[in-house]
mmCIF file of the C-alpha atoms, coordinates in Angstrom:
data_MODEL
# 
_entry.id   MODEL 
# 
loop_
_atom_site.group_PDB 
_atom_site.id 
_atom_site.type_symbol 
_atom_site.label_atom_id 
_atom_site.label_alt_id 
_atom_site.label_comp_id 
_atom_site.label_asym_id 
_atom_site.label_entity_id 
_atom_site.label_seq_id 
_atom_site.pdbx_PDB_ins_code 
_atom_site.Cartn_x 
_atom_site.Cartn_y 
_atom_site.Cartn_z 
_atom_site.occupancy 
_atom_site.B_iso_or_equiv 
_atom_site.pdbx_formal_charge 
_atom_site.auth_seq_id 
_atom_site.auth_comp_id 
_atom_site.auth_asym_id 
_atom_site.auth_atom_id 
_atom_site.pdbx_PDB_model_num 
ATOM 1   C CA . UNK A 1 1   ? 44.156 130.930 -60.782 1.00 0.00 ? 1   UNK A CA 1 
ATOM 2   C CA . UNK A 1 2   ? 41.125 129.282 -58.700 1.00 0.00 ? 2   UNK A CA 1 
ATOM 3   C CA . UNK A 1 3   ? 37.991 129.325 -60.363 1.00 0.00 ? 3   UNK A CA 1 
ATOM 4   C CA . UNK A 1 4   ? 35.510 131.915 -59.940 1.00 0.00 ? 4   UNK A CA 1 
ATOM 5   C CA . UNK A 1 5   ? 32.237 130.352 -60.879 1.00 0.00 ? 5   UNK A CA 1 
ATOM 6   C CA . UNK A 1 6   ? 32.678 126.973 -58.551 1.00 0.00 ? 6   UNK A CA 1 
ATOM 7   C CA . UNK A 1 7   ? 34.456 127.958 -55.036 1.00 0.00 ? 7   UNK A CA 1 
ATOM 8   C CA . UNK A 1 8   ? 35.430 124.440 -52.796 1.00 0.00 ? 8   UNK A CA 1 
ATOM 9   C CA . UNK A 1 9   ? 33.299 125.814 -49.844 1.00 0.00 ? 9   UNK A CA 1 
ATOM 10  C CA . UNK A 1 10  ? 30.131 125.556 -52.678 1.00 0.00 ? 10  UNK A CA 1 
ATOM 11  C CA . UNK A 1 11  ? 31.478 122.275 -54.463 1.00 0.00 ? 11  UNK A CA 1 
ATOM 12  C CA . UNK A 1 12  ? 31.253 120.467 -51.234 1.00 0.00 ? 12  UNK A CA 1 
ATOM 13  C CA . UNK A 1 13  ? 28.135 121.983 -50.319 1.00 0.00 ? 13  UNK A CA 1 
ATOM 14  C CA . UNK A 1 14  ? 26.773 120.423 -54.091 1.00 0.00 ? 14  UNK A CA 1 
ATOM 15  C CA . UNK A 1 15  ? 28.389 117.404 -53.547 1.00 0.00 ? 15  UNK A CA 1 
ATOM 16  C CA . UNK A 1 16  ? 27.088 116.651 -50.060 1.00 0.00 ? 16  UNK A CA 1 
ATOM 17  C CA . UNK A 1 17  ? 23.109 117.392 -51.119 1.00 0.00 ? 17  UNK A CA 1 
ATOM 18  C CA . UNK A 1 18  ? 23.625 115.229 -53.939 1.00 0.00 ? 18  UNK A CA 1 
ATOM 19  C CA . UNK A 1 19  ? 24.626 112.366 -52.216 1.00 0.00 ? 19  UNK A CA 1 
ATOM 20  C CA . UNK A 1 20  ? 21.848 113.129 -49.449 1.00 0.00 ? 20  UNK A CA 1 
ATOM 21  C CA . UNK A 1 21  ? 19.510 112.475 -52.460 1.00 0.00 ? 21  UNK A CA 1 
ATOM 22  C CA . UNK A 1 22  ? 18.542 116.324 -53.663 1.00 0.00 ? 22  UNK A CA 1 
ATOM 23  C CA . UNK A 1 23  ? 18.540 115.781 -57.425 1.00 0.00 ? 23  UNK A CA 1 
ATOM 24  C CA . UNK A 1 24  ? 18.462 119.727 -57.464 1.00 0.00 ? 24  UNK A CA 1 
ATOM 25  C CA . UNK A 1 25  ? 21.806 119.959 -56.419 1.00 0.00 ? 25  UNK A CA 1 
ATOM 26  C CA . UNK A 1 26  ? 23.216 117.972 -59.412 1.00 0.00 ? 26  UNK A CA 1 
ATOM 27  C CA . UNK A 1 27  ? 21.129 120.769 -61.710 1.00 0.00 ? 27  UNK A CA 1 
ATOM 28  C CA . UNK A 1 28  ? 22.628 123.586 -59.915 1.00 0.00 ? 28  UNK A CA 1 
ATOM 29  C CA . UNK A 1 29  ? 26.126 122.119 -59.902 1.00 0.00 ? 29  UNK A CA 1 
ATOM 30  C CA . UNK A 1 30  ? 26.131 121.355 -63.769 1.00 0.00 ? 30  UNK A CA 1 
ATOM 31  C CA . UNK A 1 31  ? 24.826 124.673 -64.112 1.00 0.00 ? 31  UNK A CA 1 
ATOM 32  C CA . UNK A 1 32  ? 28.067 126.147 -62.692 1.00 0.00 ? 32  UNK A CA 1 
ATOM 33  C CA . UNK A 1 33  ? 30.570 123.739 -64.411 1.00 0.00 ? 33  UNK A CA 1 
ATOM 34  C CA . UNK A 1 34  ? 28.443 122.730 -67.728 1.00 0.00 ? 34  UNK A CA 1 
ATOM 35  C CA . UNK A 1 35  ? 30.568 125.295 -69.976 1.00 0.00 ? 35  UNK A CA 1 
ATOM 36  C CA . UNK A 1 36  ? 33.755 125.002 -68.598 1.00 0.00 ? 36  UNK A CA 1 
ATOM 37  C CA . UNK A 1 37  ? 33.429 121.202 -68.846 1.00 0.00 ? 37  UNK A CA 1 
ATOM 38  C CA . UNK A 1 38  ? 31.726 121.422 -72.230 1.00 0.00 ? 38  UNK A CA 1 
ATOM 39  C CA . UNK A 1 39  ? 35.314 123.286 -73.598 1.00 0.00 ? 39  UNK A CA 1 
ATOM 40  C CA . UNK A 1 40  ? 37.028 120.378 -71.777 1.00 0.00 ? 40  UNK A CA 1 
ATOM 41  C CA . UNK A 1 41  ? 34.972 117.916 -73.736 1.00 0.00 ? 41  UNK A CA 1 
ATOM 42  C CA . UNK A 1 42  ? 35.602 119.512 -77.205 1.00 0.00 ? 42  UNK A CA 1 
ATOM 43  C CA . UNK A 1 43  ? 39.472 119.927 -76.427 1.00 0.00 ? 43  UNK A CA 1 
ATOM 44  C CA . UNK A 1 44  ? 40.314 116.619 -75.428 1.00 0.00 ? 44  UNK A CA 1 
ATOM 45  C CA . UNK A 1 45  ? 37.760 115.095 -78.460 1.00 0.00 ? 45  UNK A CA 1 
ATOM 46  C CA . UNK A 1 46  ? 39.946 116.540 -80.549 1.00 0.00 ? 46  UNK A CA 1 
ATOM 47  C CA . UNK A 1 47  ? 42.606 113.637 -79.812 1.00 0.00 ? 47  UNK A CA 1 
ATOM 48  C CA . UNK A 1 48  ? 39.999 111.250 -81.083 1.00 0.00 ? 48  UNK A CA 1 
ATOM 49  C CA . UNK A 1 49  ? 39.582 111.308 -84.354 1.00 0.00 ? 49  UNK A CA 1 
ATOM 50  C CA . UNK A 1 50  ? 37.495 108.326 -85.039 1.00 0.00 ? 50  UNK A CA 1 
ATOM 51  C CA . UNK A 1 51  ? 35.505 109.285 -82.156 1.00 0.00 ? 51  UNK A CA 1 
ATOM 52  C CA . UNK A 1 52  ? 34.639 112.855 -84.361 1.00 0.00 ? 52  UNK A CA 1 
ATOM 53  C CA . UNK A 1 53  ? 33.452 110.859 -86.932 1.00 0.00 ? 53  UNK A CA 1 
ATOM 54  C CA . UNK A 1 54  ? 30.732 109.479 -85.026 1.00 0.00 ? 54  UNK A CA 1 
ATOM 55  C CA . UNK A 1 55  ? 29.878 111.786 -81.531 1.00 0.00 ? 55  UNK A CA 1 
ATOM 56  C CA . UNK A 1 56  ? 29.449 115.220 -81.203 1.00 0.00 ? 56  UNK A CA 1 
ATOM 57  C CA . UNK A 1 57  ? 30.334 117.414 -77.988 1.00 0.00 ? 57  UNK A CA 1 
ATOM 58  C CA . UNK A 1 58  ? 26.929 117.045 -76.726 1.00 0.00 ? 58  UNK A CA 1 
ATOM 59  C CA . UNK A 1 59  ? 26.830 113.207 -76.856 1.00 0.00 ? 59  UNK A CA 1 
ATOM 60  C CA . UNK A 1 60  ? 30.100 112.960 -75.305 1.00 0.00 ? 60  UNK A CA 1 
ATOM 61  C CA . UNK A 1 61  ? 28.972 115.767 -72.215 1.00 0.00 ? 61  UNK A CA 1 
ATOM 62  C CA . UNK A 1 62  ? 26.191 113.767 -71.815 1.00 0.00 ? 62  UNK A CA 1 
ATOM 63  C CA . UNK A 1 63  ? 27.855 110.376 -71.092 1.00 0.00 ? 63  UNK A CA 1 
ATOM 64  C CA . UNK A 1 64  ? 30.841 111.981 -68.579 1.00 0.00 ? 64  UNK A CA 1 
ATOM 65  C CA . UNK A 1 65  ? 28.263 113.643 -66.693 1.00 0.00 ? 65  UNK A CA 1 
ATOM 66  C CA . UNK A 1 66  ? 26.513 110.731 -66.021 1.00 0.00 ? 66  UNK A CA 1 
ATOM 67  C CA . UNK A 1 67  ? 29.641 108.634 -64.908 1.00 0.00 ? 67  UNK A CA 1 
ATOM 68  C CA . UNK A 1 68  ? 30.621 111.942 -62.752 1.00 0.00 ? 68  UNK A CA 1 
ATOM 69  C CA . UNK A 1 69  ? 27.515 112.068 -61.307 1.00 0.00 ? 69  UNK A CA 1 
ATOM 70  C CA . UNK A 1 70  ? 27.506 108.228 -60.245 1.00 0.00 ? 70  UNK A CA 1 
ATOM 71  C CA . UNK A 1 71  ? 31.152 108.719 -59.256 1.00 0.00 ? 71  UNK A CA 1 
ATOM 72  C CA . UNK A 1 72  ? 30.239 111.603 -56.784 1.00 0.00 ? 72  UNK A CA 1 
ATOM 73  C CA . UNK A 1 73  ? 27.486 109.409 -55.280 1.00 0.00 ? 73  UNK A CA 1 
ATOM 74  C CA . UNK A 1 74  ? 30.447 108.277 -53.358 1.00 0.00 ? 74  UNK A CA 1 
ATOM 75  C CA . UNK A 1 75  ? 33.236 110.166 -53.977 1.00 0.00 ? 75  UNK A CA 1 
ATOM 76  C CA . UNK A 1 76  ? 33.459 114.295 -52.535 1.00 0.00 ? 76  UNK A CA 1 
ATOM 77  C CA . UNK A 1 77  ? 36.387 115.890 -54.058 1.00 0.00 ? 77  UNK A CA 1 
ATOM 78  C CA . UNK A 1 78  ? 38.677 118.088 -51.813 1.00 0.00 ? 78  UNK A CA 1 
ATOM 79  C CA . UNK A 1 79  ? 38.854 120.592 -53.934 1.00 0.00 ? 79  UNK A CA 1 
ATOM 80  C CA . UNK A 1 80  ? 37.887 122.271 -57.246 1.00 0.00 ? 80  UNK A CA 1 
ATOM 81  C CA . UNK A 1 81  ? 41.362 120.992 -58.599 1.00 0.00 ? 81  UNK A CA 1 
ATOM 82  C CA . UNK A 1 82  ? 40.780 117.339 -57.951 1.00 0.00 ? 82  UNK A CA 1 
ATOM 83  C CA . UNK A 1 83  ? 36.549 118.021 -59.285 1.00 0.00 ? 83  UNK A CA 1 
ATOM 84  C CA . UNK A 1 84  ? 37.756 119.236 -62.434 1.00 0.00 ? 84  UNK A CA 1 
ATOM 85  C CA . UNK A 1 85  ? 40.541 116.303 -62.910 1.00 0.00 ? 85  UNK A CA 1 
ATOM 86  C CA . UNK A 1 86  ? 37.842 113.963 -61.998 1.00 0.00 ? 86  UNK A CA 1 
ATOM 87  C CA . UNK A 1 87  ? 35.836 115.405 -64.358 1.00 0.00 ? 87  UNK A CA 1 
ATOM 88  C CA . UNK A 1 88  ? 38.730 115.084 -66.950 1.00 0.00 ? 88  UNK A CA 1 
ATOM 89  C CA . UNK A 1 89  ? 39.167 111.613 -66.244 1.00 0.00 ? 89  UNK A CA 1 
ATOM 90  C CA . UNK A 1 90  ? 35.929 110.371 -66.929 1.00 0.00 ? 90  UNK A CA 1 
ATOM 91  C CA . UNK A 1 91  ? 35.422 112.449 -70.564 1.00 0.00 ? 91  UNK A CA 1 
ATOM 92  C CA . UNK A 1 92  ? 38.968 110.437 -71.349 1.00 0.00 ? 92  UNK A CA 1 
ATOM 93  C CA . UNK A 1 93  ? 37.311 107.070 -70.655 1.00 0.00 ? 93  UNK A CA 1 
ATOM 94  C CA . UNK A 1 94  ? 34.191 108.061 -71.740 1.00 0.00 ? 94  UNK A CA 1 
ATOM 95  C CA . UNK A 1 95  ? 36.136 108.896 -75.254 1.00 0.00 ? 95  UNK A CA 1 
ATOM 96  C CA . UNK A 1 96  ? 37.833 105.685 -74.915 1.00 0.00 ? 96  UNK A CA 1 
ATOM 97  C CA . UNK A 1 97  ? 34.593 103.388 -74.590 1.00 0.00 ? 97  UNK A CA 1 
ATOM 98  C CA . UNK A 1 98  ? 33.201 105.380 -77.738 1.00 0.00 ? 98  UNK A CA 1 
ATOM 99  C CA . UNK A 1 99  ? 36.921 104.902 -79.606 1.00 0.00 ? 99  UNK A CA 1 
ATOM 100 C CA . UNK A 1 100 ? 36.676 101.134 -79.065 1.00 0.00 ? 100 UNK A CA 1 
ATOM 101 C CA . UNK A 1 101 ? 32.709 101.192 -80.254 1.00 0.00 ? 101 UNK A CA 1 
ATOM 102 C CA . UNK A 1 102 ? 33.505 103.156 -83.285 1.00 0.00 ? 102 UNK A CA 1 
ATOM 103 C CA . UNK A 1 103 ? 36.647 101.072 -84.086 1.00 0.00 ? 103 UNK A CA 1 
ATOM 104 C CA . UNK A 1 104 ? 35.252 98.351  -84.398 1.00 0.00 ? 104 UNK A CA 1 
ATOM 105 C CA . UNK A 1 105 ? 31.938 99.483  -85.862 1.00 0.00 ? 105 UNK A CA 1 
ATOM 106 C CA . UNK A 1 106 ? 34.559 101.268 -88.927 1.00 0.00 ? 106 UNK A CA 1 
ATOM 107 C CA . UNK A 1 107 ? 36.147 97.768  -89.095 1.00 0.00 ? 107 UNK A CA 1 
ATOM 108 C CA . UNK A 1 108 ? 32.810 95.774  -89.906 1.00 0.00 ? 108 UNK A CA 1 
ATOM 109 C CA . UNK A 1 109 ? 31.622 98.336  -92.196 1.00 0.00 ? 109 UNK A CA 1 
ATOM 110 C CA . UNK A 1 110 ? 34.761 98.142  -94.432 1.00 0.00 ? 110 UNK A CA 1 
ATOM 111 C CA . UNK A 1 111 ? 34.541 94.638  -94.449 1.00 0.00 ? 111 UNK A CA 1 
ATOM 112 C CA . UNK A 1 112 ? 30.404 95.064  -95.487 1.00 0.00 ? 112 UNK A CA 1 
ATOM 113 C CA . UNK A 1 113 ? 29.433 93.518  -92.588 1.00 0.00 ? 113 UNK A CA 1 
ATOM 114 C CA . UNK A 1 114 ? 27.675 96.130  -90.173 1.00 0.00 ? 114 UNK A CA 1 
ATOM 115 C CA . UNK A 1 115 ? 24.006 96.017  -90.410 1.00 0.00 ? 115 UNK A CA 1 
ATOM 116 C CA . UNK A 1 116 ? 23.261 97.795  -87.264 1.00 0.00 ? 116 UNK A CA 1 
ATOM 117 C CA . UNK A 1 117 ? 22.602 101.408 -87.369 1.00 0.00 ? 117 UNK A CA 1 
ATOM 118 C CA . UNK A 1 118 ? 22.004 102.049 -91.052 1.00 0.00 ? 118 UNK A CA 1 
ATOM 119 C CA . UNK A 1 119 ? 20.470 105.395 -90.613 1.00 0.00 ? 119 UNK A CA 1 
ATOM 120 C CA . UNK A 1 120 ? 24.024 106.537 -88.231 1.00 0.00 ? 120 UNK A CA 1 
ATOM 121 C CA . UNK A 1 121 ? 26.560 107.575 -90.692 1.00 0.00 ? 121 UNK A CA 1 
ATOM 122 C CA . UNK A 1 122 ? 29.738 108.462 -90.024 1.00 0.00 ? 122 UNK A CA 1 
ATOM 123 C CA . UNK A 1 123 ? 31.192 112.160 -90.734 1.00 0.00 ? 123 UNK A CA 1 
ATOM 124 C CA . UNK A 1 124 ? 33.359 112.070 -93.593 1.00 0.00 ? 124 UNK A CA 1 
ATOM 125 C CA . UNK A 1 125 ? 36.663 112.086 -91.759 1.00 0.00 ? 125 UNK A CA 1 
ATOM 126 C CA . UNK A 1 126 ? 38.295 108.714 -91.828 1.00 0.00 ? 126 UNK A CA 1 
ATOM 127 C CA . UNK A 1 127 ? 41.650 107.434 -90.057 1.00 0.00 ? 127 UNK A CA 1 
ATOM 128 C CA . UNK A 1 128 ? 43.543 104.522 -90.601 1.00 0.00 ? 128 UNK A CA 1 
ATOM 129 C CA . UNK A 1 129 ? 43.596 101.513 -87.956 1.00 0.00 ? 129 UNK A CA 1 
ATOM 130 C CA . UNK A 1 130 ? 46.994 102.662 -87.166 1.00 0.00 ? 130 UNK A CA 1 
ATOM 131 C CA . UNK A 1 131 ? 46.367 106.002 -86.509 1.00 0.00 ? 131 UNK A CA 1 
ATOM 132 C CA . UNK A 1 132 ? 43.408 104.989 -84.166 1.00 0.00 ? 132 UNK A CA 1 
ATOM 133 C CA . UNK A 1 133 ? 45.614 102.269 -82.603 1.00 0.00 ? 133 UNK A CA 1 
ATOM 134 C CA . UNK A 1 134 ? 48.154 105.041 -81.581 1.00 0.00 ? 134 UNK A CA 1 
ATOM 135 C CA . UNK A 1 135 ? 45.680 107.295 -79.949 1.00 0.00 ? 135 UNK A CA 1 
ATOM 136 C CA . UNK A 1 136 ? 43.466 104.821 -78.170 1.00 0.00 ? 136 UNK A CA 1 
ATOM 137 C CA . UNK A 1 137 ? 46.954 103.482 -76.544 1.00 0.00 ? 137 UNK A CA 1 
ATOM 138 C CA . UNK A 1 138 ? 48.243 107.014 -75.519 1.00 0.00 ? 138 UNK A CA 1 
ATOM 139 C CA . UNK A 1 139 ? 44.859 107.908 -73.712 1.00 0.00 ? 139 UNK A CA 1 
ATOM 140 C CA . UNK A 1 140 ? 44.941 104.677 -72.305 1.00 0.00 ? 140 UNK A CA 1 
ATOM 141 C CA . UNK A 1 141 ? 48.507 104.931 -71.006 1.00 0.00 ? 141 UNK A CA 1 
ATOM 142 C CA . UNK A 1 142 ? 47.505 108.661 -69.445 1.00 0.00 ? 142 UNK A CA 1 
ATOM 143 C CA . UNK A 1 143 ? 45.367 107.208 -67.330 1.00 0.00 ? 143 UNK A CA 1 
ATOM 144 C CA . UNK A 1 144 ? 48.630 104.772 -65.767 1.00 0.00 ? 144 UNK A CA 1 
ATOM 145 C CA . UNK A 1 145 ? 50.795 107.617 -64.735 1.00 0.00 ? 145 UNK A CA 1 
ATOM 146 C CA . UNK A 1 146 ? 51.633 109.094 -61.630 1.00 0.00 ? 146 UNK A CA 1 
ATOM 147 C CA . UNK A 1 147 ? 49.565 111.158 -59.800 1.00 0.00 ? 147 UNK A CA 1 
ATOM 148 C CA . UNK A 1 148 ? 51.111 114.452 -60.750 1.00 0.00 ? 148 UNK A CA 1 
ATOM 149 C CA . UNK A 1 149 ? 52.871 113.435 -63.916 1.00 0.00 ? 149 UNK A CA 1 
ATOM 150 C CA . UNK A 1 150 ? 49.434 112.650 -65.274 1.00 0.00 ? 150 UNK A CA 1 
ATOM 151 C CA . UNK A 1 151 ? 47.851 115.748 -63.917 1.00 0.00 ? 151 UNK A CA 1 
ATOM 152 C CA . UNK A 1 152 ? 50.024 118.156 -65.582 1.00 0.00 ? 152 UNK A CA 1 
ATOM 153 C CA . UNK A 1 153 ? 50.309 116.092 -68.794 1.00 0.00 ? 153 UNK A CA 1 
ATOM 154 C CA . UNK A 1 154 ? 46.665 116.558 -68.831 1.00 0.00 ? 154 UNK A CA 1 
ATOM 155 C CA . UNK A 1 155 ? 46.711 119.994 -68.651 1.00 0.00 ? 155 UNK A CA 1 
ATOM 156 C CA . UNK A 1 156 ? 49.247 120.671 -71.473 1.00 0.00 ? 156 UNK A CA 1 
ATOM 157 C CA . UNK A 1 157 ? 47.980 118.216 -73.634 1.00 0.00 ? 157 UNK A CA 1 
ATOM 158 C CA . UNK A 1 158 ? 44.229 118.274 -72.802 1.00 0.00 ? 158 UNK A CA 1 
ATOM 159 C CA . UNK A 1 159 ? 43.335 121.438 -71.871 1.00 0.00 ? 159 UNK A CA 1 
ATOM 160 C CA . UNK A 1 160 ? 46.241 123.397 -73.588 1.00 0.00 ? 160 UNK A CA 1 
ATOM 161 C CA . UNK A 1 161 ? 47.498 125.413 -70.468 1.00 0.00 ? 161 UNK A CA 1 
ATOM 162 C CA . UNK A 1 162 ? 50.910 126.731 -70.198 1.00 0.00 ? 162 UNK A CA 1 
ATOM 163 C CA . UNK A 1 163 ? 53.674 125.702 -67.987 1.00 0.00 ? 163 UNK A CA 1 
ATOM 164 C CA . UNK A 1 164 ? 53.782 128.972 -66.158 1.00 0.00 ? 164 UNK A CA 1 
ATOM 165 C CA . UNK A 1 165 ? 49.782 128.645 -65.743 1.00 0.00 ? 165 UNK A CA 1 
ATOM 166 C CA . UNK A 1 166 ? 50.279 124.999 -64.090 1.00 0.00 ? 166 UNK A CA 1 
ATOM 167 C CA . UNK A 1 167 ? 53.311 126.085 -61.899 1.00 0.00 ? 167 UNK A CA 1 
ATOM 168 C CA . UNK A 1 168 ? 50.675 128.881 -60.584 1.00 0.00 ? 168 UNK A CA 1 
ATOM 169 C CA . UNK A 1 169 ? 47.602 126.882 -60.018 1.00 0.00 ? 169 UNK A CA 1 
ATOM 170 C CA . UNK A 1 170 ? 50.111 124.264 -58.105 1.00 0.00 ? 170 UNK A CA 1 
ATOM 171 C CA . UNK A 1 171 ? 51.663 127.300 -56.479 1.00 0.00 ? 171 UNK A CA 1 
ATOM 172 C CA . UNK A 1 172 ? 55.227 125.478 -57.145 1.00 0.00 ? 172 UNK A CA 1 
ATOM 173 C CA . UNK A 1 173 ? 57.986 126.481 -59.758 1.00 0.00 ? 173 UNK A CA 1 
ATOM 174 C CA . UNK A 1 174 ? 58.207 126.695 -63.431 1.00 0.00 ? 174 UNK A CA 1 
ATOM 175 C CA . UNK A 1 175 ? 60.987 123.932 -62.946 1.00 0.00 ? 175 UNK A CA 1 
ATOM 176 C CA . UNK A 1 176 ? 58.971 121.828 -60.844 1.00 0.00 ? 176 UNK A CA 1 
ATOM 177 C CA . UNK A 1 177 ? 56.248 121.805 -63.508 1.00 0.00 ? 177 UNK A CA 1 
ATOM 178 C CA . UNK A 1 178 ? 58.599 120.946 -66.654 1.00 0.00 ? 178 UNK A CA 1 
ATOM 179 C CA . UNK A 1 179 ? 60.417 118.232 -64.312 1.00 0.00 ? 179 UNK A CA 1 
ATOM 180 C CA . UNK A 1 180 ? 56.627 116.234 -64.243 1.00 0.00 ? 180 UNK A CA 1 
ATOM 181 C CA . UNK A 1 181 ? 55.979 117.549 -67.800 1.00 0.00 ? 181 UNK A CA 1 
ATOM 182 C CA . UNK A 1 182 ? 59.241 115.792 -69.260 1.00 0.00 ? 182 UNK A CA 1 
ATOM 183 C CA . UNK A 1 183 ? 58.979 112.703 -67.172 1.00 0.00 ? 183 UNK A CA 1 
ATOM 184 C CA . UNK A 1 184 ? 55.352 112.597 -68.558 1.00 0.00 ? 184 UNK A CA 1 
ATOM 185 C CA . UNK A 1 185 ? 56.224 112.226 -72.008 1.00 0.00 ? 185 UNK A CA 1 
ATOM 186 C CA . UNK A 1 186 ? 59.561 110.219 -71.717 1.00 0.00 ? 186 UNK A CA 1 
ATOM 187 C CA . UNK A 1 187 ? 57.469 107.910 -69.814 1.00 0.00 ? 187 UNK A CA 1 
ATOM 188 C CA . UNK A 1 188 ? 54.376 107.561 -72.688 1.00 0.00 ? 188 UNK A CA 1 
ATOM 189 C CA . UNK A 1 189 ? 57.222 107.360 -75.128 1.00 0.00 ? 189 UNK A CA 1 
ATOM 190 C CA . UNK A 1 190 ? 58.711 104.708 -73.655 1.00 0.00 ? 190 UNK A CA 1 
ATOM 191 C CA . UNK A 1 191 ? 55.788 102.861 -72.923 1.00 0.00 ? 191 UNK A CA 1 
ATOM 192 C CA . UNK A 1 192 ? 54.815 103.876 -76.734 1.00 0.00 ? 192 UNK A CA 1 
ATOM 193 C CA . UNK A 1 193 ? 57.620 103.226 -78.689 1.00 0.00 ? 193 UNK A CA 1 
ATOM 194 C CA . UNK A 1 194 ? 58.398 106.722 -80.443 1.00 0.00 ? 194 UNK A CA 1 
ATOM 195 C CA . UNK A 1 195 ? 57.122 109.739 -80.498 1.00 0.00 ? 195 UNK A CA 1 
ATOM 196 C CA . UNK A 1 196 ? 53.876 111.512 -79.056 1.00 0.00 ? 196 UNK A CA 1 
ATOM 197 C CA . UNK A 1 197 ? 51.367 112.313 -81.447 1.00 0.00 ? 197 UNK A CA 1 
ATOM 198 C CA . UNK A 1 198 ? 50.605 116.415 -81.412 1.00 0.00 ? 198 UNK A CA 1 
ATOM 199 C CA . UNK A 1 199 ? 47.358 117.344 -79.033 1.00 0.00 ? 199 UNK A CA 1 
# 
């Protein structure tokens, strides 16, 4: 289940010119990973629906890249596993900054009092506060769960793998994997207060 098109022995060898300064190895590295992270992005935007409204794919790409990139200034991953959750990571909070921008830029038009960015209009999907209340809090609350919990949460919910795919990857059992996956969600519904919206 590794992936093909980045191997760890190449990641590091990326990650290591990039933070000796070679702005090359940043274009070579998003050349390998700029599709597979580009499906990420457009999966896991599909949890924001206000976000839609506003961003496309592109726009969103763009702005994870960049807080990657700054992250791996200091940070080498160990492995293509922990690259690609880092990757997923910063698309969520990316998403999240734009959720909060968007919220409150919906809020002060429907009260006729945002004057900034006339020409930007929104697509026309609109969702109620409470609906954009829900999600912002569930991405937020991702990002506070274990280690491992979170990481195969993520998987399911954001990239849409399987269990049996996960227990694979982890090289573990399909128990192993539902054990995290159930104390995931009983976790976010507790912290929630009812049920999980559907990814």
């Amino acid at each position: 289940m590794s992936d093909p098109s980045l191997e760890t022995v190449q990641l590091r060898e990326y990650v290591q010119r990039w933070q000796a300064g070679d702005s090359k190895a940043a274009d070579e590295l998003l050349r390998r990973i700029g599709e597979r992270v580009e499906r990420l992005v457009r999966r896991m935007l599909r949890g924001y629906p206000n976000v839609r409204s506003w961003a496309d794919t592109g726009d969103i790409f763009q702005g994870a890249v960049c807080r990657l990139l700054n992250t791996l200034r200091k940070l080498a991953p160990a492995n293509t596993r922990d690259f690609f959750n880092l990757a997923a990571v910063h698309i969520r909070r990316e998403l999240l900054d734009l959720a909060r921008k968007y919220a409150g830029k919906q809020e002060l038009r429907a009260r006729g009092q945002d004057e900034s960015d006339e020409d930007e209009q929104p697509v026309a999907e609109q969702v109620e506060p409470e609906e954009l209340e829900m999600w912002t809090r569930l991405h937020e609350t991702v990002e506070q769960l274990p280690a491992e919990d979170r990481e195969v949460f993520s998987l399911v919910f954001y990239h849409g793998w399987t269990q049996p795919q996960i227990a694979e990857l982890f090289t573990v059992n399909e128990r192993t994997i539902r054990r995290r996956w159930q104390s995931a969600c009983l976790e976010l519904s507790r912290r929630l207060g009812g049920q999980l919206p559907a990814p």
